[in-house]
mmCIF file of the protein (N, C-alpha, C, O) and its ligand, coordinates in Angstrom:
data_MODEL
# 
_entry.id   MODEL 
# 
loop_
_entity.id 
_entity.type 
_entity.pdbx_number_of_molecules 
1 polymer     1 
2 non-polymer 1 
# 
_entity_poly.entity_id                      1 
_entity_poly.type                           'polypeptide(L)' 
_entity_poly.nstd_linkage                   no 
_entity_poly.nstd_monomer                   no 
_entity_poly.pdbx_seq_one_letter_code       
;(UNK)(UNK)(UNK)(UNK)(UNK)(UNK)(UNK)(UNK)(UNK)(UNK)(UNK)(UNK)(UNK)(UNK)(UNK)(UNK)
(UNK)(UNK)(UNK)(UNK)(UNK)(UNK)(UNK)(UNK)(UNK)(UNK)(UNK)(UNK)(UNK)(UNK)(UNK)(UNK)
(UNK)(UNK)(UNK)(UNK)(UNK)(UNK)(UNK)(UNK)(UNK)
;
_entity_poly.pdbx_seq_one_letter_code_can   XXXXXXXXXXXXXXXXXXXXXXXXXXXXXXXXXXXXXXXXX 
_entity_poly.pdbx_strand_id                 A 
# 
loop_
_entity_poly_seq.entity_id 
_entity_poly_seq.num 
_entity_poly_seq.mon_id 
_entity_poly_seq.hetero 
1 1  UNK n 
1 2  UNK n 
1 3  UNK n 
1 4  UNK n 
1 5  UNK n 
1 6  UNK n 
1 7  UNK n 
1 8  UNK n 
1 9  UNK n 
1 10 UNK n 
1 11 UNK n 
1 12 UNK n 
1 13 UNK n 
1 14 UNK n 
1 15 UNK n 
1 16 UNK n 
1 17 UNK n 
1 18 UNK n 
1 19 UNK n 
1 20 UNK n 
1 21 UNK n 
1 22 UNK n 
1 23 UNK n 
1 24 UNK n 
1 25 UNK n 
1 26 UNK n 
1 27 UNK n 
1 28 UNK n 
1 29 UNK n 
1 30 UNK n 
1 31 UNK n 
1 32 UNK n 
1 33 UNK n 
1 34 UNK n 
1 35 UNK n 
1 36 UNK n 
1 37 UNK n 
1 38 UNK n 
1 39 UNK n 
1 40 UNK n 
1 41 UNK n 
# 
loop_
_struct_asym.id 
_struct_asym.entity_id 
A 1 
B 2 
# 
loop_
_chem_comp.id 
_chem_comp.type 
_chem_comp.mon_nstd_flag 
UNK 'L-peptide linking' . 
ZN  non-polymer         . 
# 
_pdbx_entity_nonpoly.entity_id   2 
_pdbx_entity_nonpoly.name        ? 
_pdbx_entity_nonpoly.comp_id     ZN 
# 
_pdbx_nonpoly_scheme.asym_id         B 
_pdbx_nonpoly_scheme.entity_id       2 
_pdbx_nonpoly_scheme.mon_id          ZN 
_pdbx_nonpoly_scheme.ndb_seq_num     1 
_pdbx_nonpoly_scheme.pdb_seq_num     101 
_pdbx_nonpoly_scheme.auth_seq_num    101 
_pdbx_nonpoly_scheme.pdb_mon_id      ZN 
_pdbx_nonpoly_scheme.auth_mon_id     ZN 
_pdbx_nonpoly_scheme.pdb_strand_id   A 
_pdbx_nonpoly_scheme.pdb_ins_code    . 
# 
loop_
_atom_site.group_PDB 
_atom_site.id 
_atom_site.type_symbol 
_atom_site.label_atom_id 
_atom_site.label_alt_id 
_atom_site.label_comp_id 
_atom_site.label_asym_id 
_atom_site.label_entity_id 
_atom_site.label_seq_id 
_atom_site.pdbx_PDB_ins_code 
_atom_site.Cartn_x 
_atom_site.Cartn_y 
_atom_site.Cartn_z 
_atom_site.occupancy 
_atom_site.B_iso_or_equiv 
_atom_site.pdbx_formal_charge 
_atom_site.auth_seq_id 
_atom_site.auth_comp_id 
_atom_site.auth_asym_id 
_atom_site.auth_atom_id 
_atom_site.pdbx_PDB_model_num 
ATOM   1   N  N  . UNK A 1 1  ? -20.487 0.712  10.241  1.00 0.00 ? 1   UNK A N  1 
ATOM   2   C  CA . UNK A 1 1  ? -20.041 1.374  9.012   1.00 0.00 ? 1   UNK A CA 1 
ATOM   3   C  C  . UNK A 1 1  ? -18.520 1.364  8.902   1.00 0.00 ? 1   UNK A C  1 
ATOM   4   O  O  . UNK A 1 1  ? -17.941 1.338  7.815   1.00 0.00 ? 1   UNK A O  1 
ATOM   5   N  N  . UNK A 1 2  ? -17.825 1.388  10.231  1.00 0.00 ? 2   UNK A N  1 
ATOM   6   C  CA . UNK A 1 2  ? -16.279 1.670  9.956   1.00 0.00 ? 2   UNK A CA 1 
ATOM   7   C  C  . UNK A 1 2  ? -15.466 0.138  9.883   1.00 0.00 ? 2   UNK A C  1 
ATOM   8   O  O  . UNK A 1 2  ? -14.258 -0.042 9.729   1.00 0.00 ? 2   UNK A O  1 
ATOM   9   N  N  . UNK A 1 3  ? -16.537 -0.878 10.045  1.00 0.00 ? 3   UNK A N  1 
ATOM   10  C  CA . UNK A 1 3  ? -15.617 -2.164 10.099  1.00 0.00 ? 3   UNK A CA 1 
ATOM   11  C  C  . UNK A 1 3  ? -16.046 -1.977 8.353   1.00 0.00 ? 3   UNK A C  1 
ATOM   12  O  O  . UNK A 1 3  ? -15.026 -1.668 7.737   1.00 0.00 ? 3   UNK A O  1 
ATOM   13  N  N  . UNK A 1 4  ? -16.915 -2.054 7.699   1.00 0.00 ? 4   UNK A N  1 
ATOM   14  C  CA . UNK A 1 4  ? -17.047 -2.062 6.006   1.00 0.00 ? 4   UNK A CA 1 
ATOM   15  C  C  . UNK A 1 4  ? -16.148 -1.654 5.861   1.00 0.00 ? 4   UNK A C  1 
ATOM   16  O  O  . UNK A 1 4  ? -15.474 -2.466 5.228   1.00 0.00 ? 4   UNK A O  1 
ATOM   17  N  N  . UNK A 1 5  ? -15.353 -0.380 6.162   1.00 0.00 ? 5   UNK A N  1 
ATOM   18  C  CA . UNK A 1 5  ? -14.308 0.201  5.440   1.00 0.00 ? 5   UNK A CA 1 
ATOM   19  C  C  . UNK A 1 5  ? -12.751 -0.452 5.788   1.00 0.00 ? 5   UNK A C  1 
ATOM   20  O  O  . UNK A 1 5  ? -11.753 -0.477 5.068   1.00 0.00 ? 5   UNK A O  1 
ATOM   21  N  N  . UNK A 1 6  ? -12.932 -0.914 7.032   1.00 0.00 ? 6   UNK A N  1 
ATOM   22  C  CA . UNK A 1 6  ? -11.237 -2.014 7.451   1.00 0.00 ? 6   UNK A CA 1 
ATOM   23  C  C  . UNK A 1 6  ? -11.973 -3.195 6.277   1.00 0.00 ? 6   UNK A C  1 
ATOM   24  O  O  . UNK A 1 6  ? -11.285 -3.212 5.256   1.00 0.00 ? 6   UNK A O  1 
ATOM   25  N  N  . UNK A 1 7  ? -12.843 -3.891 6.214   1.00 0.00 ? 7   UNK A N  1 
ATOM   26  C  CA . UNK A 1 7  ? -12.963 -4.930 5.870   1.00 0.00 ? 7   UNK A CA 1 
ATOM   27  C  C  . UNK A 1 7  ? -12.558 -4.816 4.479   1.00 0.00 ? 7   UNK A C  1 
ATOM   28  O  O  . UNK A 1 7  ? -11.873 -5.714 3.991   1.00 0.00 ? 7   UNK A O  1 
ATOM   29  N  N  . UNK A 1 8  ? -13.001 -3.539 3.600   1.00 0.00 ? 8   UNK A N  1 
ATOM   30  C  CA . UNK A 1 8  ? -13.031 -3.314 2.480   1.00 0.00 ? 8   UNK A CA 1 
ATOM   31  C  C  . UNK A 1 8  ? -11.561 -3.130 2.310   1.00 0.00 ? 8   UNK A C  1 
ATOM   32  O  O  . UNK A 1 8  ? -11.000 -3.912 1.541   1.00 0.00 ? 8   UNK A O  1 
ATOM   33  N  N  . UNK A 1 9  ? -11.118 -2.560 2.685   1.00 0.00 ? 9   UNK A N  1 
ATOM   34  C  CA . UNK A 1 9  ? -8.987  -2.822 2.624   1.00 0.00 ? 9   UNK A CA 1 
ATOM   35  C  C  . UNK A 1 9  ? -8.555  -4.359 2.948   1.00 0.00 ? 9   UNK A C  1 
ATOM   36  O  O  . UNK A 1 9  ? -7.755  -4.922 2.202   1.00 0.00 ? 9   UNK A O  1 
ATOM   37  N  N  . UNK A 1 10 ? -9.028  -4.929 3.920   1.00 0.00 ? 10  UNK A N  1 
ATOM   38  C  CA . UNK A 1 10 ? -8.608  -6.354 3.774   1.00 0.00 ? 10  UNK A CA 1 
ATOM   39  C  C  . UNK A 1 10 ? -8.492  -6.989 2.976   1.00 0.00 ? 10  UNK A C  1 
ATOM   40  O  O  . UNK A 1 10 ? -7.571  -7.802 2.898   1.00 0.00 ? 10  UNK A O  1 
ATOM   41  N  N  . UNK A 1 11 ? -9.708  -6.775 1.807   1.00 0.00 ? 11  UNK A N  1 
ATOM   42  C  CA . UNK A 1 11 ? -10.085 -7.880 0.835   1.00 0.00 ? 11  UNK A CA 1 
ATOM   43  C  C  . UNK A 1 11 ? -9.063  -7.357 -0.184  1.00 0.00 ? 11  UNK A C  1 
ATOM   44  O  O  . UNK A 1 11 ? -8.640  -8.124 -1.049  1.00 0.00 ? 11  UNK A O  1 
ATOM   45  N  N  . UNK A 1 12 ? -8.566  -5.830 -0.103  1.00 0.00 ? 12  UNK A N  1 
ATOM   46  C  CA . UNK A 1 12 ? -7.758  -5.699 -1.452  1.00 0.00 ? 12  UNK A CA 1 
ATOM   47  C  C  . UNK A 1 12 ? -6.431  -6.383 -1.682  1.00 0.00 ? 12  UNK A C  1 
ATOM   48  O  O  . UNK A 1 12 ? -5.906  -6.860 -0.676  1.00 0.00 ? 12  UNK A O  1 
ATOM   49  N  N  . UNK A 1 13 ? -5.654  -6.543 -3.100  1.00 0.00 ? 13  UNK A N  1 
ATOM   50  C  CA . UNK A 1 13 ? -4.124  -7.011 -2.981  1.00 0.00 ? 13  UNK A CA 1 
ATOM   51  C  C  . UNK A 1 13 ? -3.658  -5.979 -2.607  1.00 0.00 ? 13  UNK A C  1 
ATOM   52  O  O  . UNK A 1 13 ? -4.059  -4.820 -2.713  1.00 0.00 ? 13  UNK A O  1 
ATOM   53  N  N  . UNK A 1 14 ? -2.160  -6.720 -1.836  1.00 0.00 ? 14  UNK A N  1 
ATOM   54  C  CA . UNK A 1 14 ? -1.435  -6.375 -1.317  1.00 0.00 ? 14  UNK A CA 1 
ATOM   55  C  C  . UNK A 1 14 ? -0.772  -5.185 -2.690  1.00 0.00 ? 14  UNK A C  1 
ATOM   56  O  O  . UNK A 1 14 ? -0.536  -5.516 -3.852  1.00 0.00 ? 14  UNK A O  1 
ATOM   57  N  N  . UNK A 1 15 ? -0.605  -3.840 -2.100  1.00 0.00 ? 15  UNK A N  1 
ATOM   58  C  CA . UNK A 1 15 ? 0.139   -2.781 -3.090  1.00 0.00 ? 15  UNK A CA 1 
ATOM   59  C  C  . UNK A 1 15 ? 1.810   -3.375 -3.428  1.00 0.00 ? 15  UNK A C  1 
ATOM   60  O  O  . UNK A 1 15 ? 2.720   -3.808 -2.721  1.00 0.00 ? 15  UNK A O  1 
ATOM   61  N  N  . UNK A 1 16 ? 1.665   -3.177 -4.586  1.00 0.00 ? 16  UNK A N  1 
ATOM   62  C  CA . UNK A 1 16 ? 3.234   -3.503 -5.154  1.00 0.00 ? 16  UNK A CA 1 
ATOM   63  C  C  . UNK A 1 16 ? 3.656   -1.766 -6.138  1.00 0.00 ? 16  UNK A C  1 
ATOM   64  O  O  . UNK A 1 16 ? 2.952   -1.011 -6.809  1.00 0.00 ? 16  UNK A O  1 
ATOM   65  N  N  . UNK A 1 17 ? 5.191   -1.752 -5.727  1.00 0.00 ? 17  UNK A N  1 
ATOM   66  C  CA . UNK A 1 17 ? 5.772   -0.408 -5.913  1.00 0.00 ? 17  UNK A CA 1 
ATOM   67  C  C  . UNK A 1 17 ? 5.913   -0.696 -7.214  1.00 0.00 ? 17  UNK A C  1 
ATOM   68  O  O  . UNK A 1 17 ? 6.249   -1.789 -7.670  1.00 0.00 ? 17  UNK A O  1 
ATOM   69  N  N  . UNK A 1 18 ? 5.576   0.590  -8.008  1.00 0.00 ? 18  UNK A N  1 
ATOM   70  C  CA . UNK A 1 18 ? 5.265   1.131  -9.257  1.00 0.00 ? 18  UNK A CA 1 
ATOM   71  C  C  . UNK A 1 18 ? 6.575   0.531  -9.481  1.00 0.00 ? 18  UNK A C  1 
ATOM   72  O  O  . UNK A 1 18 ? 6.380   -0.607 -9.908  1.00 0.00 ? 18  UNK A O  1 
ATOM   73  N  N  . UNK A 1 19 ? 8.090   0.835  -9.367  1.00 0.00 ? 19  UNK A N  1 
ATOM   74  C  CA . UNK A 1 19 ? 9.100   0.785  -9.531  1.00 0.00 ? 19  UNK A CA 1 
ATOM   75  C  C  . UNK A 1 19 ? 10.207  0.075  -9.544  1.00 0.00 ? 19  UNK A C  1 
ATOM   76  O  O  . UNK A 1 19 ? 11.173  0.342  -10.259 1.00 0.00 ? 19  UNK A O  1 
ATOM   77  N  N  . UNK A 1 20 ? 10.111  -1.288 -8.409  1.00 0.00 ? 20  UNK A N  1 
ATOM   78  C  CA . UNK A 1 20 ? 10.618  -2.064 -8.268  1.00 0.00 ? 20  UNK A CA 1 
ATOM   79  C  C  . UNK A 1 20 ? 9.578   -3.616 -7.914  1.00 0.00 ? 20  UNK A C  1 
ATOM   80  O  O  . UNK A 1 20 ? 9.945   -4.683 -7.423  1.00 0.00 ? 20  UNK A O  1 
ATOM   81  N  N  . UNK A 1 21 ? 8.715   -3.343 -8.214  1.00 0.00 ? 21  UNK A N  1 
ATOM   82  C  CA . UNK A 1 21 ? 7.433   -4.569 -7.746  1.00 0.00 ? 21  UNK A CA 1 
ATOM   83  C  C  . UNK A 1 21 ? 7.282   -4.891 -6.515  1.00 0.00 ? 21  UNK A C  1 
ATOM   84  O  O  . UNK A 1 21 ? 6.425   -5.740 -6.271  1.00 0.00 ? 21  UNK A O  1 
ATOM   85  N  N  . UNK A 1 22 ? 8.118   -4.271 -5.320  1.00 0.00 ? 22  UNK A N  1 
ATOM   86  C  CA . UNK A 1 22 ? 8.229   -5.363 -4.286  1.00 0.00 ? 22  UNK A CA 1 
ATOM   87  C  C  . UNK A 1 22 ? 7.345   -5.104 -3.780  1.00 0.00 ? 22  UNK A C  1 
ATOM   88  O  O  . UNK A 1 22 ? 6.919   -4.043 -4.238  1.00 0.00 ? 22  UNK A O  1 
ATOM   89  N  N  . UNK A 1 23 ? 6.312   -5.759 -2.471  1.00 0.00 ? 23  UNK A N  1 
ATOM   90  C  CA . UNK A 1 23 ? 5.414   -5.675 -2.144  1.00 0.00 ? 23  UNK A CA 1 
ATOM   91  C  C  . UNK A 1 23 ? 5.854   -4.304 -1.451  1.00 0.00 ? 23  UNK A C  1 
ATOM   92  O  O  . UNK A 1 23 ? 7.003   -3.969 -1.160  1.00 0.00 ? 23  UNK A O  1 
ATOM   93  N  N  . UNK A 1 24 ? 4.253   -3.340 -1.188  1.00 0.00 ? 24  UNK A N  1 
ATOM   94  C  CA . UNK A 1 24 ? 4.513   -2.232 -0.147  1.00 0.00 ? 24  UNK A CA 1 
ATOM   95  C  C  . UNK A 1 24 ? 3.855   -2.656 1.073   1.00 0.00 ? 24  UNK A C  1 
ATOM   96  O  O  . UNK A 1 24 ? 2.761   -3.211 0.970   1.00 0.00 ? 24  UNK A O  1 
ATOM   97  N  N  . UNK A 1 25 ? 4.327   -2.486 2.111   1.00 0.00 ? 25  UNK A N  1 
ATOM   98  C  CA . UNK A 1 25 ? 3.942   -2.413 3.398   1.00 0.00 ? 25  UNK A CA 1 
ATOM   99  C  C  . UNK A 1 25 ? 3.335   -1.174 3.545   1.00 0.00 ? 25  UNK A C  1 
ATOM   100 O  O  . UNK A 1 25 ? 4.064   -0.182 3.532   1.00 0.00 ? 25  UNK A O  1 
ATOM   101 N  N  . UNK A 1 26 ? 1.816   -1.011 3.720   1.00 0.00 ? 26  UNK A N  1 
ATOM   102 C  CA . UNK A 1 26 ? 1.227   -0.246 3.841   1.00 0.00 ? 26  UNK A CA 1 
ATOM   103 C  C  . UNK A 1 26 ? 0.899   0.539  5.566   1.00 0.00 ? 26  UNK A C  1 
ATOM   104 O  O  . UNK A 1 26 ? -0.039  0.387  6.348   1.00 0.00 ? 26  UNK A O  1 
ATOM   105 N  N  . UNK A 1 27 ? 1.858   1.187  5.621   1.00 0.00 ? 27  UNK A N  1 
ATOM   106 C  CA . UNK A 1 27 ? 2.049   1.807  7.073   1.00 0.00 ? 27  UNK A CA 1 
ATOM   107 C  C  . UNK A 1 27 ? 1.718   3.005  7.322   1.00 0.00 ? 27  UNK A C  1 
ATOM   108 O  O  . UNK A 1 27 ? 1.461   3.397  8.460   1.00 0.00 ? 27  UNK A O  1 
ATOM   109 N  N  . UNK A 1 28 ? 1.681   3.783  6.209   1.00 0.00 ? 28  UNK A N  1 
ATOM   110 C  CA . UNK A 1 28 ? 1.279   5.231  5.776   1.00 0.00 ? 28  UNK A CA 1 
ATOM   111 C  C  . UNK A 1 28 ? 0.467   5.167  4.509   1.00 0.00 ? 28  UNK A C  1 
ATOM   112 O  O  . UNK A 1 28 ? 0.605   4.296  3.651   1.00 0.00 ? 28  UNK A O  1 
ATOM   113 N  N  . UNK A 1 29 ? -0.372  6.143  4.466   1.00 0.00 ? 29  UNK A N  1 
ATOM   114 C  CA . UNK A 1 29 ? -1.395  6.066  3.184   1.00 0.00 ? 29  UNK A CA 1 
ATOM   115 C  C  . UNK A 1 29 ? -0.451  6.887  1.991   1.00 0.00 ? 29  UNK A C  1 
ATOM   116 O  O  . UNK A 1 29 ? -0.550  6.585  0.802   1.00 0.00 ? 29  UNK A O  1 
ATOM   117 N  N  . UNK A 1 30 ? 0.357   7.828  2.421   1.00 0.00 ? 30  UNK A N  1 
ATOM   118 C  CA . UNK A 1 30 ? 1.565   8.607  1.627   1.00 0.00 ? 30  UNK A CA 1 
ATOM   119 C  C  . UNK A 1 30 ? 2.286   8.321  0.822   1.00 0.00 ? 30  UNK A C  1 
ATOM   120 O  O  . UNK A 1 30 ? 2.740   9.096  -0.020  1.00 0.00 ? 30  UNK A O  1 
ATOM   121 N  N  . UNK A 1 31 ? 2.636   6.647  0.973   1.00 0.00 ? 31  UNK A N  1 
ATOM   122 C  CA . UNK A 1 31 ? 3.630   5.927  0.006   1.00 0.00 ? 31  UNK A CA 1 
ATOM   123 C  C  . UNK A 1 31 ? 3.129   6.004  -1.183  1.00 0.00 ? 31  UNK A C  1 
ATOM   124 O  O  . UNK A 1 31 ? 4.023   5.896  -2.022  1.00 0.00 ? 31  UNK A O  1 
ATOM   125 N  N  . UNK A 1 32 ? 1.489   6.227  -1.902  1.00 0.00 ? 32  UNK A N  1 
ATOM   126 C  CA . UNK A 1 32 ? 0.981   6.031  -2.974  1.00 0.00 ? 32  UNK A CA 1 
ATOM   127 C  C  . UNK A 1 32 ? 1.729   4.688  -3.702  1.00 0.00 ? 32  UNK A C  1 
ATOM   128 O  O  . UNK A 1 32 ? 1.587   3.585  -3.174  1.00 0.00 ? 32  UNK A O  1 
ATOM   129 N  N  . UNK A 1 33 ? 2.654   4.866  -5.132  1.00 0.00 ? 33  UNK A N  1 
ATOM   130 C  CA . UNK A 1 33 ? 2.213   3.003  -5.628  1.00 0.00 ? 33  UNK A CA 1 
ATOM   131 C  C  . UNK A 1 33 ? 4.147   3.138  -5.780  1.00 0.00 ? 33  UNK A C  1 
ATOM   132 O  O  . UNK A 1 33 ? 4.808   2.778  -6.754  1.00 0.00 ? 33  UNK A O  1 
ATOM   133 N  N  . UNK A 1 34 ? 4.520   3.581  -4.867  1.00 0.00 ? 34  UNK A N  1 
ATOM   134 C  CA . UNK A 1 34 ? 5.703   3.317  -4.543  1.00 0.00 ? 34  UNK A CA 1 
ATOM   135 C  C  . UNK A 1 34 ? 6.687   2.579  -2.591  1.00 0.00 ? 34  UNK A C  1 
ATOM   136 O  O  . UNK A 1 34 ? 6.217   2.757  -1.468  1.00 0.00 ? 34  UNK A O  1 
ATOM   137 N  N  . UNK A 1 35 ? 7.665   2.031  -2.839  1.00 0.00 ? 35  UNK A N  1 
ATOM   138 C  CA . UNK A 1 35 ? 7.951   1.070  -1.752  1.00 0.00 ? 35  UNK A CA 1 
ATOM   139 C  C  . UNK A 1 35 ? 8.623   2.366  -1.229  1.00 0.00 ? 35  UNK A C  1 
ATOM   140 O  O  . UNK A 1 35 ? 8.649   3.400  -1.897  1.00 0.00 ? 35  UNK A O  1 
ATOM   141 N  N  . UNK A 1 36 ? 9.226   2.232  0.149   1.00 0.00 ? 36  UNK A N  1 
ATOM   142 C  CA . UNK A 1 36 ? 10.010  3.241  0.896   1.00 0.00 ? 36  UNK A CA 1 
ATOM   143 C  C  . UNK A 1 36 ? 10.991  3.572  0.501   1.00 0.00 ? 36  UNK A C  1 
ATOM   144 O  O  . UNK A 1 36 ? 11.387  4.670  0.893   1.00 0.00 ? 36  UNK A O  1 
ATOM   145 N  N  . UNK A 1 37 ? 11.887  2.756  -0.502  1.00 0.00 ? 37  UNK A N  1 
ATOM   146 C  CA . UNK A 1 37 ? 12.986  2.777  -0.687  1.00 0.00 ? 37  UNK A CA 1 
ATOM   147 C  C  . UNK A 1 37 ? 12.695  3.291  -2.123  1.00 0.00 ? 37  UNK A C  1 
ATOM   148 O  O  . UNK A 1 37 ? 13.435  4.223  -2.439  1.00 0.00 ? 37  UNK A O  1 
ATOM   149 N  N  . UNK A 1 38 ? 12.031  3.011  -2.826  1.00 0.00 ? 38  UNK A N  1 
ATOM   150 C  CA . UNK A 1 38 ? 11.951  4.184  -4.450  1.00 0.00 ? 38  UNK A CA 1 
ATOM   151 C  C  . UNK A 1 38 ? 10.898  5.543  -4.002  1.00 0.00 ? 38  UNK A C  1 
ATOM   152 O  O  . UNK A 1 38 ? 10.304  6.251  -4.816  1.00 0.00 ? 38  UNK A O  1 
ATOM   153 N  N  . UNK A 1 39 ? 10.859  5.661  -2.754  1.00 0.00 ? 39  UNK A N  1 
ATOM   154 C  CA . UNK A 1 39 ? 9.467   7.000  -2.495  1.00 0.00 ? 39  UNK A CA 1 
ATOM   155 C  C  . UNK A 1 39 ? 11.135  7.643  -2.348  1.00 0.00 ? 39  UNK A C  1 
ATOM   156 O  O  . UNK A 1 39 ? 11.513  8.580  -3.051  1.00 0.00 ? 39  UNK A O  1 
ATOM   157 N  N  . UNK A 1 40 ? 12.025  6.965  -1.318  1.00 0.00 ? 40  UNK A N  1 
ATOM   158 C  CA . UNK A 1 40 ? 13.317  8.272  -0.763  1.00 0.00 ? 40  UNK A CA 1 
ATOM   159 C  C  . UNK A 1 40 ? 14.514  8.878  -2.017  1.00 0.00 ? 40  UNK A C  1 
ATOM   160 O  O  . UNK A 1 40 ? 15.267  9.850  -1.959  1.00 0.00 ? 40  UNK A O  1 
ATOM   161 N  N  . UNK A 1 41 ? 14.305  7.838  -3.136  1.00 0.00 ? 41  UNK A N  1 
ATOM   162 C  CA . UNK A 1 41 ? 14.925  8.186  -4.768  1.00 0.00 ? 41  UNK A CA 1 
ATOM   163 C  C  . UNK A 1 41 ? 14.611  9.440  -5.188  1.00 0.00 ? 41  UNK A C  1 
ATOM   164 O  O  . UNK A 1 41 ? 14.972  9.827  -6.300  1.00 0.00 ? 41  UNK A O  1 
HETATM 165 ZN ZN . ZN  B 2 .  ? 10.296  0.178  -4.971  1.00 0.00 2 101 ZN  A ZN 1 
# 
C-alpha cells in the first residue's frame, strides 16, 4: 500500500512556484506552490 503512494508522487510533475515558475524541489511538504526563495518574501 505505501509503495502506491511513493509511486503515486513519482508519476506527478515536477511542482513549479506559483511566483516565479522555477521548478520546486520538493524537500518539505510546507513549501505548498511556492519555491524557497518566494516562501522567505
Ligand atoms: Zn519562486
Amino acid at each position: 500500500m505505501l509503495e502506491n503512494v511513493i509511486e503515486f508522487f513519482r508519476n506527478l510533475p515536477a511542482k513549479k512556484c506559483a511566483t516565479c515558475g522555477d521548478t520546486i524541489e520538493e524537500q518539505h511538504e510546507c513549501y505548498g506552490n511556492h519555491c524557497d526563495k518566494c516562501t522567505k518574501l
